[in-house]
N, C-alpha and C positions, 0 to 999 in steps of 0.2 A: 504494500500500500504506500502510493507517496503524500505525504503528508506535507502540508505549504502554509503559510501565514498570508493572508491579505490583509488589508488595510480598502475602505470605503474607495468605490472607484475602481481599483485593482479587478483586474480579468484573470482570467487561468484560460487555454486554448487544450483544447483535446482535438488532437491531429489536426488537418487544416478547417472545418466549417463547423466545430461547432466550442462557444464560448460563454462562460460563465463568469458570472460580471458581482462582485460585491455592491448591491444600493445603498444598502442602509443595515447603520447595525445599534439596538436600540436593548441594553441591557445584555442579556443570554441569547436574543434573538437576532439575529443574521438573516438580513432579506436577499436572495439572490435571483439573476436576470438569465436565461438560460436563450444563444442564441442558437437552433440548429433547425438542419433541413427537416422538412414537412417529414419525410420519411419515419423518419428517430422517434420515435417511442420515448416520451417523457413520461415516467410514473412516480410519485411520492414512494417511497419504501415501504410508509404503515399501512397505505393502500395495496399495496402488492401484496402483502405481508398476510393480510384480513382474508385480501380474497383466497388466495393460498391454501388456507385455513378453511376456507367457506368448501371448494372444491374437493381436499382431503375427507372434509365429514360429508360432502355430498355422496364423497365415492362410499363409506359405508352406511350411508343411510339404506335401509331395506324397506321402505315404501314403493307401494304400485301406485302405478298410474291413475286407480281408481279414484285411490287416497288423494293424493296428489291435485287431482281434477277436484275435487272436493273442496281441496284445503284454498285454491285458488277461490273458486267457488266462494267461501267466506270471506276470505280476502274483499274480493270485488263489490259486497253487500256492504262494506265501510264505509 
């Protein structure tokens, strides 16, 4: 892992097109500008993290379809 210090302003470049830009740092919290191609996939980590999580107990969940249609079902009556 390379680890780096910036200062407000300061950039970091990962390889040529895409750049991470220090805006604003207010206490512990650090706002940063991320510039990259449409392509690139930007995800929050505890976002990643969550669904990850969501998918691994989807995989052992043992509900039918039935259920399932159901539970929408009440869902949608909200």
């Amino acid at each position: 892992m390379l680890v780096l210090s910036r200062k407000k302003g300061e950039a970091v470049l990962v390889g040529e097109d895409i750049e991470f830009s220090i805006l604003e740092i207010i206490g512990d919290t650090v706002k940063i500008g991320i510039k990259a191609p449409s392509e690139v996939g930007i995800l929050r980590k505890e976002l990643y993290v969550s669904v990850e999580h969501m998918n691994q107990n989807a995989e052992k969940s043992s509900i039918t379809a039935t259920e399932l249609m159901n539970q929408f079902k009440q869902i949608k009556k909200k």
